[in-house]
C-alpha positions as CSV (number, residue, x, y, z in Angstrom):
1,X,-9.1,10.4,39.3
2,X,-5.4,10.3,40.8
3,X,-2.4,9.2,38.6
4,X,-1.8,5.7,38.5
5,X,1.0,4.8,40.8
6,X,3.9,4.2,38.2
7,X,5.0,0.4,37.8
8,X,8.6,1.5,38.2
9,X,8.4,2.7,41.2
10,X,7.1,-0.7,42.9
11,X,9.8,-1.9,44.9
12,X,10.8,-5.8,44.7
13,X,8.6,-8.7,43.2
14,X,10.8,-8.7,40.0
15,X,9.8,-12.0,39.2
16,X,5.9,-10.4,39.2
17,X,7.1,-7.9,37.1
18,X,8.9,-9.6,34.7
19,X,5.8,-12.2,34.0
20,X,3.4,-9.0,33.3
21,X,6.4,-7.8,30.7
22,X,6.6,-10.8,28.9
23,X,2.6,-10.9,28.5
24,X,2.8,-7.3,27.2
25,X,5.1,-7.9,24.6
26,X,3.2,-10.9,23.5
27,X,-0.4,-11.5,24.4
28,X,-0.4,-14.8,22.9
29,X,1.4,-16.1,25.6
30,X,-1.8,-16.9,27.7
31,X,-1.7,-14.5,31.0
32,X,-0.2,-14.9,34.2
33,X,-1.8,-15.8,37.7
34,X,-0.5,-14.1,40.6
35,X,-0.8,-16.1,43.8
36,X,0.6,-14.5,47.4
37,X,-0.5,-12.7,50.9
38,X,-2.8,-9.7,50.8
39,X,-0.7,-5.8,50.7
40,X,1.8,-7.4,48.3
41,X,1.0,-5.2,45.6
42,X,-0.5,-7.5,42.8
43,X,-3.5,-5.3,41.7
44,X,-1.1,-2.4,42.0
45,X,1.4,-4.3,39.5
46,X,-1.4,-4.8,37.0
47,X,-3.5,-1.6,36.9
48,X,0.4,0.2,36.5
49,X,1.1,-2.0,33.6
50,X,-1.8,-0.7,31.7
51,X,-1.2,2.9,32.4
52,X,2.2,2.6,30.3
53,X,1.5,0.3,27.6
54,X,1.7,1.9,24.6
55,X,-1.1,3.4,22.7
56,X,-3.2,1.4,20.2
57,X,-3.7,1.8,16.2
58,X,-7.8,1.5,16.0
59,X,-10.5,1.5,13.6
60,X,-12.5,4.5,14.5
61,X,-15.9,4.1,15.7
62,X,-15.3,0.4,16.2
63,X,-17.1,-0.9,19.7
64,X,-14.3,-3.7,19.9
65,X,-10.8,-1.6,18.9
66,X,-10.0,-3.6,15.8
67,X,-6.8,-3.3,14.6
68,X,-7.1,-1.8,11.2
69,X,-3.9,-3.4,9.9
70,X,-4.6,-6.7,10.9
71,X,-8.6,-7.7,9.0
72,X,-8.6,-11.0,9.4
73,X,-8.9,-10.1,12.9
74,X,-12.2,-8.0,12.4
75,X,-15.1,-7.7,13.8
76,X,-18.2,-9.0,12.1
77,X,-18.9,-5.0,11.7
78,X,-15.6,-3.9,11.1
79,X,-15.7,-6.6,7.5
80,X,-19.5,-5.2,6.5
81,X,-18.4,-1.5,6.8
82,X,-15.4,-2.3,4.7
83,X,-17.4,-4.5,2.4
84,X,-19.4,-1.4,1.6
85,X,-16.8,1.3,1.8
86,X,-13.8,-0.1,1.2
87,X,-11.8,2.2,3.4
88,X,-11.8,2.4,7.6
89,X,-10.7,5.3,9.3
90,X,-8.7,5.1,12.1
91,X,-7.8,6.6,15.6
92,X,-5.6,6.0,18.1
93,X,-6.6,4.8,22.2
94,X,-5.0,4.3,25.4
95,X,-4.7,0.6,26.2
96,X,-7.5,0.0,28.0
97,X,-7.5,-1.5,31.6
98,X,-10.9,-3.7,32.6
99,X,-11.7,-4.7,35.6
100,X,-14.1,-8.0,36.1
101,X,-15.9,-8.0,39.1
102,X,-16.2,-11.6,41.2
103,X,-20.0,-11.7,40.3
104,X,-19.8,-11.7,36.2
105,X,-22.0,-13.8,34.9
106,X,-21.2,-15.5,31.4
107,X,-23.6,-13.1,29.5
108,X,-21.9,-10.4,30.9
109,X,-18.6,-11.5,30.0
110,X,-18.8,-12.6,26.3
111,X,-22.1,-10.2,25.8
112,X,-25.5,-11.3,24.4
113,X,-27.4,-11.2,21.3
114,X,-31.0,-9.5,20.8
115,X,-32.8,-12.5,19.7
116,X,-36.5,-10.9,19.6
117,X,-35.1,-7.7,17.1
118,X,-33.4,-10.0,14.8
119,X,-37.0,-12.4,14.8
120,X,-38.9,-9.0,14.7
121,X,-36.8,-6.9,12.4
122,X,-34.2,-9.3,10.6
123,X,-31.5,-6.9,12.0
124,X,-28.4,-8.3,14.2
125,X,-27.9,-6.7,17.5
126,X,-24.8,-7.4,19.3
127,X,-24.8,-6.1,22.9
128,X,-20.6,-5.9,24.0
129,X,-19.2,-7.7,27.0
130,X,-16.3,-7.3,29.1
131,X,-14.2,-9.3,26.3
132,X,-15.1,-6.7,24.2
133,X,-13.9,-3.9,26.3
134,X,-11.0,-5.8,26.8
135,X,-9.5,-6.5,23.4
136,X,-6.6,-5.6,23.0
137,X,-5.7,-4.3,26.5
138,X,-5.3,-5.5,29.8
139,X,-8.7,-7.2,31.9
140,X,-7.7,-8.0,35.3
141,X,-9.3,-10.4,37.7
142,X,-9.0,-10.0,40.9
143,X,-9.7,-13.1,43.6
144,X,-10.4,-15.1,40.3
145,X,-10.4,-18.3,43.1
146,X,-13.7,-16.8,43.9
147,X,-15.0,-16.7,40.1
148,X,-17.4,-19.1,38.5
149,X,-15.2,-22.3,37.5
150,X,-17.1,-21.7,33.8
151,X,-16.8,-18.1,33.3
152,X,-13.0,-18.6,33.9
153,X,-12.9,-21.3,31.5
154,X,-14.6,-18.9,29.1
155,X,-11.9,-16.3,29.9
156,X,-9.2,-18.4,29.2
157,X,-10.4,-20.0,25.8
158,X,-10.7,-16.7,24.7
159,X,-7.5,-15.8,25.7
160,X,-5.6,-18.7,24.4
161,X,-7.9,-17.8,20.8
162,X,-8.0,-14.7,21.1
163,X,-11.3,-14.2,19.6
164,X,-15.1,-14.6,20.7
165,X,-17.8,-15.6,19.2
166,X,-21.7,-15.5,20.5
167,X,-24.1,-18.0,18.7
168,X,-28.0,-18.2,19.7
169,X,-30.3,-19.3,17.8
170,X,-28.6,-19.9,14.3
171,X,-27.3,-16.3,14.8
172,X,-23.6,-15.6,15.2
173,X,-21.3,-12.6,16.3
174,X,-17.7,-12.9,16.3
175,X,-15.1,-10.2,17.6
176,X,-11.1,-10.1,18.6
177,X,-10.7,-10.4,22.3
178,X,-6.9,-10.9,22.2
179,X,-5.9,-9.5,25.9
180,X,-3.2,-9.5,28.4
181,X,-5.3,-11.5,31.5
182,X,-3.9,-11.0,34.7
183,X,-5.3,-13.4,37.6
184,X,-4.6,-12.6,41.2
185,X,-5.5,-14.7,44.1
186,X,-4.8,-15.2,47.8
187,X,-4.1,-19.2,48.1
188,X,-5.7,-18.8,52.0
189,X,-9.1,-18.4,50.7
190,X,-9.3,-21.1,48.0
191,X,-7.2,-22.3,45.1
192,X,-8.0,-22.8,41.6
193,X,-8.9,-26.4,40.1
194,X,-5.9,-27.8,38.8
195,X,-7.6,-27.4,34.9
196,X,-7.7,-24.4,35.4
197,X,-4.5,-23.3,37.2
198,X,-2.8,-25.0,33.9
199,X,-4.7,-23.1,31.3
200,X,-2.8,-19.7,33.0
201,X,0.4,-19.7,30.9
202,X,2.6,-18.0,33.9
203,X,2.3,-17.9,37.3
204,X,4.1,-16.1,40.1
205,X,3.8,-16.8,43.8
206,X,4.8,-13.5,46.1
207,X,5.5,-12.5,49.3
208,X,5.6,-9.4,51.5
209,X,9.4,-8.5,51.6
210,X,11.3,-9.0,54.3
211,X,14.2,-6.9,54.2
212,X,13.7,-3.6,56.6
213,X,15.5,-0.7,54.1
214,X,12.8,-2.1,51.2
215,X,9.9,-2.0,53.6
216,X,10.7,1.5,54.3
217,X,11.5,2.7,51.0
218,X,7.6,0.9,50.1
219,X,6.3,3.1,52.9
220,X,8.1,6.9,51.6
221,X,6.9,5.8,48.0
222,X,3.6,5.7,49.1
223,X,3.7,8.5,51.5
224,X,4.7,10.2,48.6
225,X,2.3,9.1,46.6
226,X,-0.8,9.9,48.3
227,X,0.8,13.6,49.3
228,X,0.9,14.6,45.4
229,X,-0.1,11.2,43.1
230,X,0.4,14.3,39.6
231,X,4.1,15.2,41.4
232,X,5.3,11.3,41.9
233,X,4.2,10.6,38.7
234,X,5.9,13.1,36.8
235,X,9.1,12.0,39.2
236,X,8.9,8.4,37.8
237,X,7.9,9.6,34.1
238,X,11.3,8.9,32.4
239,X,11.6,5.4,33.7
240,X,8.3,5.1,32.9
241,X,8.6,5.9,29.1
242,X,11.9,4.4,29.0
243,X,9.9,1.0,30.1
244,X,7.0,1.8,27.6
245,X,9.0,2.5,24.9
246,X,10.9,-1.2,25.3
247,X,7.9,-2.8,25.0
248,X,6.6,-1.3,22.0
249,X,9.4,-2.3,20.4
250,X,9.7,-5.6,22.1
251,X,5.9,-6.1,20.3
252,X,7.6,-5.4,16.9
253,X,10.8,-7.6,17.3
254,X,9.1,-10.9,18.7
255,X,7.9,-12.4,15.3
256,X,11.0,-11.8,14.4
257,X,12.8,-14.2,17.1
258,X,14.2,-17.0,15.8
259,X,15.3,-20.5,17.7
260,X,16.6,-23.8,17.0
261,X,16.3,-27.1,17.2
262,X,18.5,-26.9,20.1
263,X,16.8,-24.6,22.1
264,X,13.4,-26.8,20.9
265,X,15.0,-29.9,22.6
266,X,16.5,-28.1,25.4
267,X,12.7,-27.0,26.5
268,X,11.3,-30.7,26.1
269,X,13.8,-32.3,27.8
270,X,13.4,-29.9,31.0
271,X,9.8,-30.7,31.3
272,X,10.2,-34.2,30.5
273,X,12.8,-34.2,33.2
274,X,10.5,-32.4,35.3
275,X,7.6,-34.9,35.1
276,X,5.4,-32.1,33.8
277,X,2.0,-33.2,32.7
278,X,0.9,-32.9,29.2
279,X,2.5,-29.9,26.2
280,X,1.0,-26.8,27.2
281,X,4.2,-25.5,29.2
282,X,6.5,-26.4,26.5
283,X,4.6,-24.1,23.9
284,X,4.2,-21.4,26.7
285,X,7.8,-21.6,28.0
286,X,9.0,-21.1,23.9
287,X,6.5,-18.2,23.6
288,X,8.1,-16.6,26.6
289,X,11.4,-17.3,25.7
290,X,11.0,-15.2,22.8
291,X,9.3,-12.1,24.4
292,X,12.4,-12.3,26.5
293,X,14.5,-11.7,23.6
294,X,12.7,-9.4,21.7
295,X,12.5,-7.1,25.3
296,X,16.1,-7.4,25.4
297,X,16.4,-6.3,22.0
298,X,17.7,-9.7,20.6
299,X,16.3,-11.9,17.3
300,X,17.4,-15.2,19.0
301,X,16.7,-16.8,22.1
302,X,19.4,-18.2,24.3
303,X,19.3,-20.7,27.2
304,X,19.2,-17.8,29.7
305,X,15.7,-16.9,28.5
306,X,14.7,-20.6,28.4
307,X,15.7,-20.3,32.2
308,X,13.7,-17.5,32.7
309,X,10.6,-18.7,30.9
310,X,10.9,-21.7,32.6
311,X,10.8,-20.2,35.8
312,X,7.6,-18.3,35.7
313,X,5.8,-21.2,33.5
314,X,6.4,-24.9,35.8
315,X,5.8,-23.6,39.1
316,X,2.3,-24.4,39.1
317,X,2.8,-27.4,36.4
318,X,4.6,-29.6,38.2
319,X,4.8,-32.6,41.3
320,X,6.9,-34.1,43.6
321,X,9.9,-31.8,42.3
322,X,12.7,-29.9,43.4
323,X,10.0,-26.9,43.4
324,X,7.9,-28.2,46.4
325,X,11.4,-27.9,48.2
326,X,12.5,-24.9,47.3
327,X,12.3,-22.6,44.5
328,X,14.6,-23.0,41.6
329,X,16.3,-20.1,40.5
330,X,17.0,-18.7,36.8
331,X,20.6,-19.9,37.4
332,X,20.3,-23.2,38.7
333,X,17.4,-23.8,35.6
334,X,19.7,-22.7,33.1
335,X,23.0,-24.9,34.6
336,X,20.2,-28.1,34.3
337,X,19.6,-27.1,30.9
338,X,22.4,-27.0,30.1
339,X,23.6,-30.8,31.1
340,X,20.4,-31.8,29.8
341,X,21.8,-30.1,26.5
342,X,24.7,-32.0,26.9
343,X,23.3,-35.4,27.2
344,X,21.7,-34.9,23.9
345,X,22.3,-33.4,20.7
346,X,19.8,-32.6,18.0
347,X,20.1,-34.4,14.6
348,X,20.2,-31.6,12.5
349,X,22.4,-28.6,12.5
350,X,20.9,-25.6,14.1
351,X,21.1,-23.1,11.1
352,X,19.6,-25.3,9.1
353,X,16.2,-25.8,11.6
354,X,15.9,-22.3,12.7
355,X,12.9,-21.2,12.7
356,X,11.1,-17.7,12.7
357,X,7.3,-18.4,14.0
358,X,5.8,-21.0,16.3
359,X,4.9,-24.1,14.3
360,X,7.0,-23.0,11.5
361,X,7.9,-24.9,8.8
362,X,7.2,-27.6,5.7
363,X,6.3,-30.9,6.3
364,X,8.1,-33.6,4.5
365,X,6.5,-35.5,1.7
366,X,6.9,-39.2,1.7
C-alpha cells in the first residue's frame, strides 16, 4: 500500500483544514461535514489526517481500543477482565482510519448480538461494528447525502455520546465509540435533511481554487506524488511531525482552557444576533473555541477564536443572513463580536466566572 499523501502538503482549503484540526484535538466537538465540487480534495484531507494523528495508549487485546487510563469508559469486557484480574495490559496503536461504505446497514454499523448462543449457552456474544473499529480514531463517510437518513442519525448520537450500546432481547453490550466523523458530500447530488445537517458540529463548503500558480503547484505535488509516494512522504515528514506533535499536545492542554463569562455572552449574543435556531451551535462554537487555544498553545480563549469557531460552526445553521450573501470572514466575525461585546457587559467580573470545563460550576442554593 502507497504512503498516504501527507496533509501538509495539500495546497489551499485552510478553512477544511482547520475544521479537521479542531476535531482532532477534541473529539467531543461533534465532526465536521464537508460540502463542495468533486477533485477538491476532501477524502484526501481526511484519510491524511489520520495518518498523522498521534498514536493511541490501548488495553491490549481489547476488540474496541479502550483507553486504559480512562475506565469509566470501558468496554463491558474491558470492566469483567479487570473485575477478575485487576490489572490490564496495555499496547500502543496507530489511530485508526475507517471507511463506511454508502450501503451500511444499521447492524453493520453499531454490530449485533448472538441472541440464539446466549438462549443456548447463557454466554454473551458481541459481534463488533464499524463504531467499534472506529473508537477512538477517525471514520469517514464519504457521499453521506447518499446514506440511510437512520444510520446517520445513529452515527451522530454516537458521536455526540460517544459510546454505543446494543440491546436485544433484555441483553445489553455497551462500548466507547468516541471518533472524529468526517462527512463529505457533493451538494449537486442531494443535500442532507436539515436535522441532520445541524447535528454535524462544523461544516465547510469548498471549491476548486482558482488562482493559476496554486493549480500548478496541486498538479507537481501530485506528479510527485505518484512518481515516488515513500520519497514525497519522507520530503513532507518534518512538517508532518511538527503538525502531529501540536496536536498531541493541543489534546492535553484543552481541559485546561479556561473562558469567561465574557467570552460565554459574547458567543450567545452572535447567534442570537444571527437568528440561529435552537443551542447546539453555541455549545459547539465554545468547544471549538477552546481546541483553538489549546492548538495554539494558550489556556484561555480569546475573541479571535470565538471568530474562528464561529466561522466553521453557523454556516449551515443559519437563514436569511449575511452568509447567504457572502461569506463572513474571521475578521469581520470577530469586529461584530466585538460591538456586540460592547453593547453588553456581563454582571459578574470575569476572574471570578472563569471557568475550566463545559458546564462547570456550583449551582446556587436558595
Amino acid at each position: 500500500m502507497p504512503a498516504i499523501f501527507p496533509f501538509t502538503a495539500i495546497v489551499g482549503q485552510e478553512r477544511m483544514k482547520r475544521a479537521l484540526i479542531l476535531n482532532a484535538v477534541d473529539t467531543r466537538i461533534g465532526g465536521v461535514l464537508i460540502r463542495g465540487e468533486r477533485g477538491t480534495a476532501k477524502s484526501t484531507a481526511a484519510r491524511s489526517l489520520a495518518a498523522l494523528l498521534p498514536h493511541v495508549k490501548v488495553v491490549q487485546d481489547c476488540r474496541f481500543g479502550c483507553d486504559p487510563d480512562k475506565s469509566g469508559t470501558w468496554c463491558t469486557e474491558c470492566k469483567e477482565r479487570y473485575a477478575a484480574a485487576k490489572k490490564l495490559p496495555t499496547a500502543e496503536r496507530a489511530t485508526p482510519f475507517v471507511n463506511l461504505p454508502v450501503s451500511a446497514t444499521e447492524d453493520r454499523v453499531v454490530g449485533t448480538l448472538d441472541i440464539e448462543k446466549a438462549i443456548q449457552k447463557g454466554e454473551r456474544h458481541f459481534e463488533p461494528g464499524v463504531l467499534a473499529s472506529a473508537n477512538r480514531g477517525l471514520l469517514y463517510i464519504d457521499e453521506v447525502n447518499l446514506l440511510d437518513d437512520h444510520v446517520v442519525d445513529i452515527l451522530l448520537d454516537s458521536a455526540a455520546m460517544g459510546v454505543n450500546t446494543v440491546e436485544r432481547e433484555g441483553i445489553s453490550f455497551a462500548h466507547p465509540a468516541r471518533f472524529i466523523l468526517v462527512g463529505t458530500m457533493n451538494p449537486e447530488e442531494g443535500d442532507l435533511r436539515p436535522q441532520l445537517l445541524d447535528r454535524f458540529a462544523l461544516s465547510v463548503d469548498i471549491v476548486g481554487i482558482r488562482d493559476a500558480r496554486e493549480r500548478v503547484t496541486i498538479m507537481e505535488r501530485n506528479l510527485s506524488y505518484e512518481r515516488d509516494a515513500e520519497a514525497f512522504r519522507a520530503k513532507w515528514l518534518e512538517k508532518e511531525d511538527e503538525l502531529s506533535q501540536k496536536i498531541a499536545l493541543g489534546r492535553e492542554l484543552v481541559d485546561q482552557v479556561k473562558y469567561t463569562s465574557r467570552d460565554l455572552l459574547s458567543i450567545a449574543a452572535l447567534t442570537s444576533s444571527l437568528n440561529v435556531d435552537g443551542h447546539r451551535a453555541d455549545l459547539v462554537i465554545l468547544k471549538a473555541a477552546r481546541a483553538e487555544a489549546a492548538f495554539e498553545g494558550r489556556t484561555k480563549i480569546n475573541d479571535h477564536d470565538i471568530a474562528l469557531a464561529a466561522e466553521l460552526a453557523l454556516p449551515h445553521r443559519i437563514k436569511r443572513t449575511p452568509f447567504q450573501q457572502a461569506e463572513m470572514t474571521t475578521e469581520q466575525l470577530q469586529e461584530r463580536i466585538e460591538q456586540l461585546a460592547g453593547q453588553s457587559q456581563p454582571s459578574e467580573s470575569d476572574d471570578e466566572s472563569e471557568s475550566k470545563q463545559d458546564g462547570e460550576g456550583e449551582e446556587k442554593k436558595t
